[in-house]
ZAKOLTOR-568038 format. One line per 5 residues: number of its first residue (from 1); their letters; for each residue z, y, x of N, C-alpha, C. Coordinates in steps of 0.02 Angstrom, whole numbers, padded with zeros to 5 digits, always signed. Atoms other than C-alpha are relative to their C-alpha. Example, Ala and Ser with C-alpha at 12.3 -4.5 7.8 and 13.67 -1.06 7.14 Angstrom:
<rs>
1) AS) +00000,-00059,+00045,+00390,-00225,+00615,+00000,+00060,+00045; -00003,-00059,-00042,+00357,-00053,+00684,+00037,+00055,-00039;
</rs>
This chain:
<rs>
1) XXXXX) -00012,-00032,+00064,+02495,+06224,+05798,+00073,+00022,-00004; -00052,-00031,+00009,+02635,+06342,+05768,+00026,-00026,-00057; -00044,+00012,+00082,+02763,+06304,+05621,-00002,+00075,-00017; -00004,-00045,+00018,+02777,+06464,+05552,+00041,+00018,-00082; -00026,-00001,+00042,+02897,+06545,+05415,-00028,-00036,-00072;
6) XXXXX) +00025,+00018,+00069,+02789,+06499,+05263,+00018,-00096,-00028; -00034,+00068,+00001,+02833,+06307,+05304,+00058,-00006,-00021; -00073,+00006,-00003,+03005,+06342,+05273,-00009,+00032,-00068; -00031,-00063,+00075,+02992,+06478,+05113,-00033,-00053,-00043; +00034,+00029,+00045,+02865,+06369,+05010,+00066,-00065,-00036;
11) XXXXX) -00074,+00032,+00050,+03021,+06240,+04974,+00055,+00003,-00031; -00024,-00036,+00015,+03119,+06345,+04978,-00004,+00051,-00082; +00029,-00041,+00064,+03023,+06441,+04827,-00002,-00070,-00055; -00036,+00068,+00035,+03002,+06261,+04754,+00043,-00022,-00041; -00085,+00040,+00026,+03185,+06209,+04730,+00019,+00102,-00047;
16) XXXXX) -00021,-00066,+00045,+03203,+06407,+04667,-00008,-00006,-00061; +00031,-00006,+00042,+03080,+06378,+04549,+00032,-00068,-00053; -00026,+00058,+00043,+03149,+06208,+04478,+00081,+00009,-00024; -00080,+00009,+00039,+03327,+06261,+04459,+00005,+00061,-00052; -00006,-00050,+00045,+03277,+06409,+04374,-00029,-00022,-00076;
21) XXXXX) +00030,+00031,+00059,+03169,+06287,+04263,+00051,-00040,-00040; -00054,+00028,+00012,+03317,+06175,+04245,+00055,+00061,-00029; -00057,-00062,+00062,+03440,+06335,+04184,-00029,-00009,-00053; +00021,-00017,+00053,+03326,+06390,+04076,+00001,-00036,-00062; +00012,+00029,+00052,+03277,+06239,+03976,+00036,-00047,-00029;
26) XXXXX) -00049,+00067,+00039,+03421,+06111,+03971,+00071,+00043,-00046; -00032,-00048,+00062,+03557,+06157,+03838,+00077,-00039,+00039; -00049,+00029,-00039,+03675,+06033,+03938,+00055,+00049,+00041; -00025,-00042,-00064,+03810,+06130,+04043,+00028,-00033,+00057; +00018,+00035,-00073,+03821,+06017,+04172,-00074,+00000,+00037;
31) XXXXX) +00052,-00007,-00026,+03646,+06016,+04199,-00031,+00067,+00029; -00001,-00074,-00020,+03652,+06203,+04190,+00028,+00007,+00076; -00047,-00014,-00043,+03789,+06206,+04328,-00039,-00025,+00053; +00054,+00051,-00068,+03669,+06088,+04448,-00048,+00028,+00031; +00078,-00053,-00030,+03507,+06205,+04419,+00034,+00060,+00027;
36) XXXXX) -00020,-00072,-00019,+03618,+06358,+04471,+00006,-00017,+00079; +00007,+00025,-00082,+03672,+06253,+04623,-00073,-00006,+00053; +00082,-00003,-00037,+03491,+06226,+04670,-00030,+00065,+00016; +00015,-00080,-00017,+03455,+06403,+04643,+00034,+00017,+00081; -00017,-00032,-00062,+03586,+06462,+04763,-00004,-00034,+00074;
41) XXXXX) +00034,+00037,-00092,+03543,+06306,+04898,-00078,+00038,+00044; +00048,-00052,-00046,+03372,+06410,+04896,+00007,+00041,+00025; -00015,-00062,-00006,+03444,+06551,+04903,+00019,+00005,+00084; -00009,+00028,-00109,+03531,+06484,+05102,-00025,-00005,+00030; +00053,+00025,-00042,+03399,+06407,+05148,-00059,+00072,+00014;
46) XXXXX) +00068,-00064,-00022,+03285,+06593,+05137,+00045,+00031,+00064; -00023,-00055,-00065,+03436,+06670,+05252,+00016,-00029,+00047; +00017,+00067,-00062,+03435,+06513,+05361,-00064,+00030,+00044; +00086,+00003,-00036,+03230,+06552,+05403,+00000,+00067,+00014; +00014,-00057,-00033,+03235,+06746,+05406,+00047,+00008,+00058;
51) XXXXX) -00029,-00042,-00065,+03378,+06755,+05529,-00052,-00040,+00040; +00026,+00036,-00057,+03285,+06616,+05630,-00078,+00038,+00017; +00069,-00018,-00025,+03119,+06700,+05618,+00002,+00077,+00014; +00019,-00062,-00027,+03156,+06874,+05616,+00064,+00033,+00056; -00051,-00021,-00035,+03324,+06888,+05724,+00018,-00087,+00035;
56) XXXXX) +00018,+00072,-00022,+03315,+06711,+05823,+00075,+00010,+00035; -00043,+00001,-00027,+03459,+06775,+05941,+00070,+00007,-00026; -00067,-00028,+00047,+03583,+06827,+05804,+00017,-00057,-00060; -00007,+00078,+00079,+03687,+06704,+05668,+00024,+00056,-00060; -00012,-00046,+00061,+03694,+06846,+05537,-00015,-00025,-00054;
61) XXXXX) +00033,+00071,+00044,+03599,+06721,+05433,+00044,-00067,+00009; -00040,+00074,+00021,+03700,+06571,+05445,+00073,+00021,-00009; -00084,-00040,+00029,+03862,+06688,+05415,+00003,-00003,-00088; +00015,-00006,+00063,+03797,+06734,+05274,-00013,-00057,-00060; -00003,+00057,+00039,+03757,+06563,+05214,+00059,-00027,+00001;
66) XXXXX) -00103,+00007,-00012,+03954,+06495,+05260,+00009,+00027,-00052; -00025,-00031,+00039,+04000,+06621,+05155,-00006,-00017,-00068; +00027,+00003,+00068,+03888,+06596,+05011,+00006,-00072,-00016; +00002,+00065,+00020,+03901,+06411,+05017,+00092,-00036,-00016; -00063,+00009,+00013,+04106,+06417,+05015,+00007,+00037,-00064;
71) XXXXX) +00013,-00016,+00043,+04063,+06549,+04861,-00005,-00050,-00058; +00020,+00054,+00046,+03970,+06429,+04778,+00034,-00075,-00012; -00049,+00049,+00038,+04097,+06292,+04780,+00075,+00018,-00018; -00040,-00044,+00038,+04224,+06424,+04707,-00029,-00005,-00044; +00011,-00021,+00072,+04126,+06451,+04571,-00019,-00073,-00022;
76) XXXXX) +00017,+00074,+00015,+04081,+06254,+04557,+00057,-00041,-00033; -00070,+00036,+00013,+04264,+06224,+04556,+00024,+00024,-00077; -00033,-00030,+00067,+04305,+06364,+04403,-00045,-00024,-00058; +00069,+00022,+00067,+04133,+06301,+04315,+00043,-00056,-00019; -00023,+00071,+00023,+04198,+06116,+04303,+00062,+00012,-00040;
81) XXXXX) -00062,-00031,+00048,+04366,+06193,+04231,-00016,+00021,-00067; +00007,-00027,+00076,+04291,+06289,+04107,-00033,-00051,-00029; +00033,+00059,+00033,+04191,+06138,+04068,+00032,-00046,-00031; -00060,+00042,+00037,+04322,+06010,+04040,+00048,+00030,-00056; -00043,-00030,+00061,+04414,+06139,+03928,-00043,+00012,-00070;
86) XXXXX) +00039,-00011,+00048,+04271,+06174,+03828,-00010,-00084,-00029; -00002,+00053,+00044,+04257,+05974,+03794,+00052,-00024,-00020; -00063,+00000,+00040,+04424,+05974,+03760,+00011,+00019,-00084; +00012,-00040,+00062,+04403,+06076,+03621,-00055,-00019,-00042; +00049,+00008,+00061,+04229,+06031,+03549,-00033,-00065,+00015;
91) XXXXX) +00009,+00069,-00001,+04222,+05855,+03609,-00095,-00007,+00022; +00082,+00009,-00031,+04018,+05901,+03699,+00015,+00056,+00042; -00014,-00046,-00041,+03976,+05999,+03831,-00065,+00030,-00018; +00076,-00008,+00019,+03800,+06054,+03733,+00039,+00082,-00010; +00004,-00062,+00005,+03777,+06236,+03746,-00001,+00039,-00086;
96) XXXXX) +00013,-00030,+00070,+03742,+06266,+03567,+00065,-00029,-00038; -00065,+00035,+00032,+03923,+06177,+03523,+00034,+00066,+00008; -00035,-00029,-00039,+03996,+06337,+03603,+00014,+00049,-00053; -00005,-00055,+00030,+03971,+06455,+03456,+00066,-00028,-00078; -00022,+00030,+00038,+04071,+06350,+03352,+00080,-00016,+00027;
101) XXX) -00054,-00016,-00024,+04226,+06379,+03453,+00032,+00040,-00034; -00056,-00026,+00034,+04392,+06440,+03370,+00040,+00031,+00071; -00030,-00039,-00074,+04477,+06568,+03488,+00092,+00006,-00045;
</rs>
């Protein structure tokens, strides 16, 4: 029995699908910040399997993840910033506290 791509995308689709469930429905912004992370770990893991399945000899796919995964703890680093400043200010990190900010 062959492994074949679909072994690899189906968890891939999975963890997509749960961090997009997790954005959507928690009001938290830490929890927000976590499901985005999950998003974009799927997001590696699809250009992990196509280079391997459709370019086996080439790392154009795991460049591309490097990249995106030093990305993503840039933007992990400025999220947590804006986070701590925002509970600075409104003493929660609840999404719906946010409109209630004084600029």
């Amino acid at each position: 029995m062959e492994i074949t791509a679909i072994y690899y995308l189906i968890p891939a689709l999975v963890m997509f699908c749960c961090g997009l469930y997790g954005f959507v429905t928690r009001r938290n912004m830490i929890a927000m910040l976590i499901s985005l992370e999950l998003m974009l770990n799927a997001v590696d893991m699809n250009f992990v399997i196509f280079n391997r399945f459709l370019f086996p000899e080439q790392m154009e796919g795991m460049m591309f993840t490097l990249f995106a995964i030093a990305i993503a703890a840039a933007e992990t680093a400025v999220a947590i910033a804006i986070i701590i400043n925002i509970y600075r200010s409104t003493h929660s990190v609840d999404v719906r506290e946010l409109n209630k900010m004084k600029f």
